[in-house]
Structure formats: structure tokens, C-alpha cells
N, C-alpha and C positions, 0 to 999 in steps of 0.2 A: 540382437544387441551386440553391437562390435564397442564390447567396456574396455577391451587391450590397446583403442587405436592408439594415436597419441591423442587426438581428440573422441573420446567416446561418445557415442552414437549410435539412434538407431535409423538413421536414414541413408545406409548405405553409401556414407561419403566416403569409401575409396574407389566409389565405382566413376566418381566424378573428379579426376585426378584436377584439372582446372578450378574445379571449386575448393576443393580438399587442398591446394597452392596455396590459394587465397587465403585459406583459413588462417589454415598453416603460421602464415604472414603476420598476420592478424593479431595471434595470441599472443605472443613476446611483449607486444602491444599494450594489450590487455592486463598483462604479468610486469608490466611496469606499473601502468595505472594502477593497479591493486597495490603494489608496493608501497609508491607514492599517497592514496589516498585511502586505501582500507583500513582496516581497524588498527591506530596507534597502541605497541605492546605484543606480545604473546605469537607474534605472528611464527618464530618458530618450537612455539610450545604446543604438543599434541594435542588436539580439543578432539572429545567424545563428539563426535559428528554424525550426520544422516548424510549419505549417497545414494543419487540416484541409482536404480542397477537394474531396474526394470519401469514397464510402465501399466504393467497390467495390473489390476484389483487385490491378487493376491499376495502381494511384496513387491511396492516399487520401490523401496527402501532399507538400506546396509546401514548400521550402524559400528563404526569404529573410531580408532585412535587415527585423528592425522593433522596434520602440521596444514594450514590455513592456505598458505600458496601453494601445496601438493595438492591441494583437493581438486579431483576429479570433474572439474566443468565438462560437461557437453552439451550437446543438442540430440533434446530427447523430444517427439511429438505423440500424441495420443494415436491409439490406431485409427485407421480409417474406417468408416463406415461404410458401407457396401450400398450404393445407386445415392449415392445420399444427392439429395436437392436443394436449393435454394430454398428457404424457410421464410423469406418474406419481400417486398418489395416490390417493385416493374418486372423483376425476372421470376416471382413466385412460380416453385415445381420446373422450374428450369434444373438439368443438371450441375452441379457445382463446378467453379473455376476451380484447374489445377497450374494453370498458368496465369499471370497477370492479365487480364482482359486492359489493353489499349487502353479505351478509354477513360479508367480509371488510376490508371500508375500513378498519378501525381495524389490524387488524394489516398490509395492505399499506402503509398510512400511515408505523405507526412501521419496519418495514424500509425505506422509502423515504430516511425522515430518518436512521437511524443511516448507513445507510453515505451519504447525502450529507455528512452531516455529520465523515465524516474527511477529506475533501476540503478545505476551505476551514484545516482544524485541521494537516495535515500542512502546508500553505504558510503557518501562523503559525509552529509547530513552527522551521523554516528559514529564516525571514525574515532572520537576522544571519549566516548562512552567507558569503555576498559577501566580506564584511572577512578572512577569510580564506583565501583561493580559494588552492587548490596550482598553478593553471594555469588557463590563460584555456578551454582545451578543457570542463575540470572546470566553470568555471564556466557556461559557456553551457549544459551538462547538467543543473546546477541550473536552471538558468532552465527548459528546456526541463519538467521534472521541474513544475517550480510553475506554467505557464501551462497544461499540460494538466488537474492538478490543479482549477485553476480552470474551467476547459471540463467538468470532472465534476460539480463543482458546479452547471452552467449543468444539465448532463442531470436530474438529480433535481431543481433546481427549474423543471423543464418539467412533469415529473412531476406536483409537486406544484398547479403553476399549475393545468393542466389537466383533472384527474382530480379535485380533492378540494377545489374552490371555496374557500371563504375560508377553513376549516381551512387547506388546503393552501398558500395568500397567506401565511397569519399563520406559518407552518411554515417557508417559503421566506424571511419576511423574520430567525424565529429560527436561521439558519443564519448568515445574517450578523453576528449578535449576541453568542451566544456569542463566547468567543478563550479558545484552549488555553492549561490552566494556571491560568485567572483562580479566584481564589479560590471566586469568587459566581456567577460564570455560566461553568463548566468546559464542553468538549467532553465529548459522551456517551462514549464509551469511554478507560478510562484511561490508556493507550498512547498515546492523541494528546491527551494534558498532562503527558506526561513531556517536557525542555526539550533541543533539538538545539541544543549548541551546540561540537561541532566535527565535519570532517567524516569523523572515524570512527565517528560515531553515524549520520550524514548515510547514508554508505552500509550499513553495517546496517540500519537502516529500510528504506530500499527494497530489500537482500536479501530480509528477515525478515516486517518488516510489510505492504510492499506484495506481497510473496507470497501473505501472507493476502488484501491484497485481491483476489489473481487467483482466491483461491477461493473468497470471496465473490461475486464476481461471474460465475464457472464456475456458481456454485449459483443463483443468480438468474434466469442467464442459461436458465436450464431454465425458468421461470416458467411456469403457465399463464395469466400475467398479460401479452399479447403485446407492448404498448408495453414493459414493465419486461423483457421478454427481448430486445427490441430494441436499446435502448438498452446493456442489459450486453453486449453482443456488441460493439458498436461499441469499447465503452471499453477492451476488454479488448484491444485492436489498442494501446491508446495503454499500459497498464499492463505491456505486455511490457518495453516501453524503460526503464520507471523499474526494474523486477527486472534491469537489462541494466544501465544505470546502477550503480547498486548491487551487485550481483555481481563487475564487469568492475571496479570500485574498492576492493573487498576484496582480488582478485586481483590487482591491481597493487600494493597494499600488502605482501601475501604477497612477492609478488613480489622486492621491493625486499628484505625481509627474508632472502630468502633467497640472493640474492644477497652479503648483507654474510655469514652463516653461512659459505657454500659458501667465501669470502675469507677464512676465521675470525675475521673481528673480527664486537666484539660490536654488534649492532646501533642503540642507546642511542648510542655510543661514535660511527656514523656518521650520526646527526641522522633514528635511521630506528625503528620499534616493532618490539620483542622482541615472541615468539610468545606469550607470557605473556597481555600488557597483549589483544592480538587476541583472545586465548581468552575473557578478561574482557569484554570490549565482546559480544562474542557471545553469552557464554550471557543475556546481559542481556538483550537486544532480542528472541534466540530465545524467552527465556521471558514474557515482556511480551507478545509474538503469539503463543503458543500460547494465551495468555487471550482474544484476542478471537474463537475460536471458541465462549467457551461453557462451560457444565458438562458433563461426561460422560454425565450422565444428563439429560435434558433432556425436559418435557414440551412446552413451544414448538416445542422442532424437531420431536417427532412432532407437532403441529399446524402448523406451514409446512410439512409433507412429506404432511399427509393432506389438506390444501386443498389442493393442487397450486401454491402460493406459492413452495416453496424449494425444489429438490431436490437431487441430488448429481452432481458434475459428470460432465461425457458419458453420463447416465443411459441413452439409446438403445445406447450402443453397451458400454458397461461392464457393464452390468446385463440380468439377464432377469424377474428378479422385480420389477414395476415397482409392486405394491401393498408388498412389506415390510409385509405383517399377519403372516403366519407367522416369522420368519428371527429369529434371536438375533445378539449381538453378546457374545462373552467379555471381560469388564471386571473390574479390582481395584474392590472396591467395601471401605468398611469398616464391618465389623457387629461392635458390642458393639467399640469401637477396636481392632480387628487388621483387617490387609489379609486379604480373600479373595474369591478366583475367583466373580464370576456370570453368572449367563447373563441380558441387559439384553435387552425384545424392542426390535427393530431400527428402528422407528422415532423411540422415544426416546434412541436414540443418533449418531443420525443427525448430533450435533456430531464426534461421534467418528471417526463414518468421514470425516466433512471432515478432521479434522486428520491421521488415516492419511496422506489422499490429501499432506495440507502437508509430514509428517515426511517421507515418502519424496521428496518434491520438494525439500527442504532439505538431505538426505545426498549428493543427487547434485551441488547446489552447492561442500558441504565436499568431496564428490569431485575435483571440477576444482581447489578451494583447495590440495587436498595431494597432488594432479600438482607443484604447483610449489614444494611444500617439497620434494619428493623428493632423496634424498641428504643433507640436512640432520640429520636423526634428529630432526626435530621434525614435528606434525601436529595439526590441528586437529580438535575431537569434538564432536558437540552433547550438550548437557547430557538428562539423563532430563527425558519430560516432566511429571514430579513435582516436578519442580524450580525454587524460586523461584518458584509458582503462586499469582497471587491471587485466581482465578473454581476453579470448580471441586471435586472429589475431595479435592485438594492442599491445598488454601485453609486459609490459618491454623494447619497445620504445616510442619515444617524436614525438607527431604532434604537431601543433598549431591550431587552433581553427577552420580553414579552411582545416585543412585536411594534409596540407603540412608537411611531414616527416622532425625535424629537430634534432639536436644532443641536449645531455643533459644539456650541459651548457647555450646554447641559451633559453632552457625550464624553467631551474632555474631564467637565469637572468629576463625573462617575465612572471613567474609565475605572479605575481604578481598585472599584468594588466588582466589576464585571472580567477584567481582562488581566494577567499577569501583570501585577507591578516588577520593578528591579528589586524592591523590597521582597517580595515573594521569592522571585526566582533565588538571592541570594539565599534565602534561608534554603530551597532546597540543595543549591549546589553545596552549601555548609554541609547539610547531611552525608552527601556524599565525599567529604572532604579526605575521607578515607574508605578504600575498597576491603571488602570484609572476603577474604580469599581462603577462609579455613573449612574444610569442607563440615556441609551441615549449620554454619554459621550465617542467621541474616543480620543483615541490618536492621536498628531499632525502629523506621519508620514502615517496612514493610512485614508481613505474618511469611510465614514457609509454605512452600506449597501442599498441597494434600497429596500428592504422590509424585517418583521421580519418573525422570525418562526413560523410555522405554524397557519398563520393568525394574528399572536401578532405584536403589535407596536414594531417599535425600540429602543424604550424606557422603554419597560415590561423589568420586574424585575426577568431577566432568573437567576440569582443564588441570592438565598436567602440567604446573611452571619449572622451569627451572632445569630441565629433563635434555640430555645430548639426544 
């Protein structure tokens, strides 16, 4: 690990003085865009932080005091695996690409940029989050959440530096360029230019969306493309804590609710969110990241799954059939407009079984959410995932939240009970109309957490304001 370069690393870039230029270039770059679009506030107040500082099992992780634009980006990959093979596809047990194979640049290319390119979009997304923090703990997890985010950015554009010459420069610098949301130059996926602006959307994202990216990068992380399987391994150590984030902040909101129930007063009534408004913010975000897997039926995915580019997560140990030329996959598909059963072959659905693998990772979230409604008589459900769909099977008709196909007007007139009103949302932004920064101190809609960070009280003094 070279942690002293100017860019820390452990991939030996000073041995590549032409790429280590490049980089070099690069960051200034990078350290504008963060200026410009990272978290509004605090940015030269010390935050309790996690650095990377190794990558192996037994401490890839420094915690310290430091100031948000000092923090230590680099390019860190998982080690390599010894004879490692291709894991599934036309080239099954073939040895793994260490170089770009020709014929695929252009589709490794744009896999490379979309998912780099949610990275840089989720920490615009959140950039006004600060102004109103439930707690100084909350807040240091944002930070936490947005500097690794940026670190994911630095992994794809190493990627891109190194593997794909000046496309890849010109690729690397339109990552910075884009900013979610912007009319003229949007982020590639449209889930990150929807606007986070309080943080009940904050932790749904990283429940729901950053879920999805564990499975995008589960899938990648199969790659026969071995830098790009590298690298998704690594990331996927730091993408646990934003799903952990996020989960552990719904649950504490639950939490609180449920406590005002169990008291009988109404929760509205103690400055805390009814089960309602929760259920609303959820099917929203749920159904927003089930889009960023994809259509159902997908000819791309069976070509990322027959080039040995994409495959599906823990394919060694989940699976035996590692070509999927013969196998089906049973799908609502609609012929002549009525729903009906077919049998899709199994490579072309290969989005599908990705999002199998997300719903059932997502129920067992809502599981723990309605341990701590219990005795309440209220419970949290994910919506069909027919529902509120704009990629897809689904795309451009109306279900209802159970799945039920219904016309558009019925959809308009009930949004309202299903999907965040302006009325909802304002009342949560009211909540946070003021950020509660005294350490140990939460905010009245959310409970404290049951233990601090890394061995700290819930009371330590994770961001330092104010401080030369």
C-alpha cells in the first residue's frame, strides 16, 4: 500500500508515471467538483472519519479526525486471486482478462461509466442534507456515506484512466460534468436526479438504492474482466455501511413511531412520522430502484452474461448451470394487452433474476422494520413490483400497490395515499427545520442509536464545528 503517494494506492501507480500524470491531472478536477457540489457546510470542520488504509480482512479501516477535502481518496482493489477463471458465460473456465479484450471495450466502457457515474450523482443528490442533521452521530454518517461515495468515483475513474486511453480521460472527465437533476446535462440513471432533500428520502436511498448498488456490484464483481472484479470487491466492503446507514435510520425512525403508538398518542401530535407518511417514502424509493435493474426481458443482459462481463451474484457457489443456454425463467409478459405467463430463456432475464436476488434482500430489511412495530397493529409492505415502474414490463401503465392493473385516472386520484404528497414532504422538511448538533442530542422524530461508532459513546463529538 503506497497510503504517502499523493494519490494512495495499492496498484502500484508510480510505476506507471504516464498514468500516475493522468491522474495526477485529474484530481484538481475532482477537488473542484467536490467543492462545488459535495456536502454544503462543515467542509472545513474535522469529521470523525473511516480511511481506507488497507484491504485485507483484518483492518482495511483508520478512523480519525479530518477535514472533508483532505480526506485521503485513492484507488484501492481487492487482491487477486490466483489462476482465477472466468465464472460463467461463452468463455466459461477460460483464464480471466487482465487487459481489455477488443471486442468488448465499448460495452465494458459504458458499464464502467453508468455505475461510476452514480457515485459522484448520489453525493450531489445529498449535498443540502447538513442544514438539517437530526444529530451530530447522523451527521458524521452522511459524511461518511459521501466521502466513500467519492472514493467510488476515484475506482472507475482509474478504470477508465487506464484501460481505455483517451475515450476513457474524456469519460473520466464527463463524470465530473454532469450534476444530478440538471436540466441539459442529467446523470445517466434517473433515480440519481430525483432531488434528496430531507433525510427521510436520505435513508431510504441508501436502504433501497444503495442496495441495488450491492447488486450491481455482486454482478460485476463476477466479471471476467479481473481489474473490474477487483475493484467491485473492494467497494462492496465500503457499500455495506451506507445499506447499514440507511436501514439502521428507517429503523430508528420506526422506532420512535412506535414508541408514540405503544403510549397511544398520535405520532404527528409528538413531532414524530405516522406509519402512513413511512409507507409513502418507501414505495417511492423501492420502486425508483427496482428501475435501475433494467427491463425484464433484456437482450444486453444476455450479452453482459454471454461475454463473461456481468454475471449474477455468488455465481460459484449459487449456481451450477454456469452457461444458462438451456434454463427459462417464468415471466408476466403482455401479449395482444393482457398479462400472461411465459417462459423467457434465462439469459435474457438475467435482470430479473438480479432483482429476485434485491426483492428478497429488501423483505428481510421490512422484516427487522416490523419487529419494532410489533404490538402496534401497524406494519410496513413493499409495494408489487409492477408498481410505479418507469423501465420495464410496467412502463407507462398504472398498478396499485398490490399489483392490480388500473387506469390513470384512478392512479392520479390515489396517488396521494400511495406516493409522497408536497403535503407530506413539507411536514418532514418542518422537522428538520432545525439541525440538532449537540452531541448525544436527537431529533424528536427519530430514537438514538443503540451503540456509537466504532467503539465511541453516542455522545462523542463526531463532527467537530467551529474548530481552526
Amino acid at each position: 500500500m503506497d497510503l504517502h503517494e499523493k494519490i494512495p494506492n495499492n496498484v502500484s501507480l508510480s510505476s506507471d508515471r504516464r498514468l500516475q500524470r493522468a491522474l495526477e491531472e485529474w484530481q484538481p478536477h475532482f477537488l473542484a467538483w467536490w467543492r462545488e457540489m459535495g456536502p454544503e457546510g462543515f467542509q472545513d470542520d474535522p469529521v470523525y472519519l473511516r480511511t481506507a488504509v488497507s484491504v485485507d480482512a483484518s483492518g482495511w479501516a483508520h478512523f480519525d479526525y479530518v477535514r472533508m477535502p483532505d480526506y485521503r481518496w485513492g484507488i484501492f482493489l481487492a487482491e487477486p486471486v490466483a489462476d482465477r477463471r472466468i465464472g460463467f458465460g461463452d468463455d466459461y473456465g477460460k483464464p480471466v482478462w487482465h487487459e481489455v479484450p477488443g471486442a468488448h471495450r465499448t460495452t465494458l466502457r459504458r458499464l464502467i461509466v453508468t455505475q461510476g457515474d452514480t457515485e459522484p450523482a448520489s453525493v450531489e443528490q445529498q449535498r443540502r442534507l447538513a442544514a438539517s442533521a437530526p444529530s451530530l452521530y447522523d451527521l458524521r454518517n452522511l459524511f461518511q456515506v459521501n466521502v466513500e461515495e467519492g472514493r467510488h468515483l476515484w475506482a472507475m475513474a482509474y478504470l477508465l484512466h487506464t484501460y481505455f486511453g483517451r475515450d476513457g480521460r474524456e469519460e473520466a472527465r464527463d463524470l465530473l460534468e454532469r450534476r444530478s437533476g440538471h436540466p441539459d446535462k442529467p446523470r445517466v440513471l434517473a433515480a440519481f436526479n430525483e432531488p434528496i432533500e430531507d433525510w427521510v428520502s436520505f435513508f431510504m436511498f441508501t436502504t433501497f438504492t444503495d442496495r441495488d448498488g450491492k447488486y450491481q456490484l455482486l454482478a460485476l464483481a463476477e466479471s471476467g474482466f479481473d481489474p473490474l472484479s477487483r475493484t467491485c470487491r473492494f467497494m462492496l466492503t465500503e457499500e455495506a455501511h451506507h445499506m447499514f446507514v440507511g436501514e439502521s435510520g428507517v429503523a430508528r425512525i420506526v422506532e420512535r413511531t412506535a414508541e408514540c403508538l405503544r403510549a397511544g398518542r398520535e405520532p404527528r401530535a409528538a413531532g414524530a412520522l405516522d406509519v402512513g407518511i413511512v409507507q409513502r417514502y418507501l414505495n417511492f424509493w423501492y420502486s425508483l430502484s427496482l428501475d435501475l435493474f433494467g427491463g425484464e426481458v433484456s437482450t444486453n443482459a444476455a450479452q453482459f452474461f454471454g461475454t463473461g462481463l456481468k454475471g449474477r451474484p455468488r455465481e460459484e457457489e449459487r449456481h451450477q448451470d454456469h452457461l444458462a443456454l438451456e434454463g427459462v425463467y417464468e415471466m408476466d409478459v403482455y401479449d395482444e394487452g393482457r398479462l400472461v405467463r411465459r417462459s423467457v430463456p434465462l439469459r435474457s432475464a438475467m435482470n430479473e433474476v438480479l432483482r429476485d436476488a434485491y426483492v428478497e434482500d429488501c423483505q428481510k430489511a421490512l422484516d427487522r422494520w416490523n419487529r419494532r412495530l410489533a404490538g402496534t397493529g401497524a406494519a410496513l409492505v413493499l409495494p408489487s413490483r409492477r408498481f410505479h415502474r418507469h423501465q420495464g414490463t410496467f412502463a407507462g401503465r398504472c398498478f396499485d400497490p398490490d399489483g392490480r392493473e388500473i387506469d390513470a385516472g384512478t392512479f392520479e386520484r390515489e396517488r396521494a395515499a400511495w406516493l409522497p404528497s408536497e403535503a407530506d414532504r413539507a411536514y418532514v422538511r418542518s422537522l428538520g427545520a432545525h439541525p440538532v448538533l449537540e452531541p448525544g442530542q436527537f431529533a424528536s422524530w427519530i430514537a438514538p442509536p443503540v451503540r456509537g461508532i466504532n467503539h465511541q459513546p453516542i455522545d462523542f463529538r463526531y463532527v467537530r464545528s467551529n474548530e481552526a
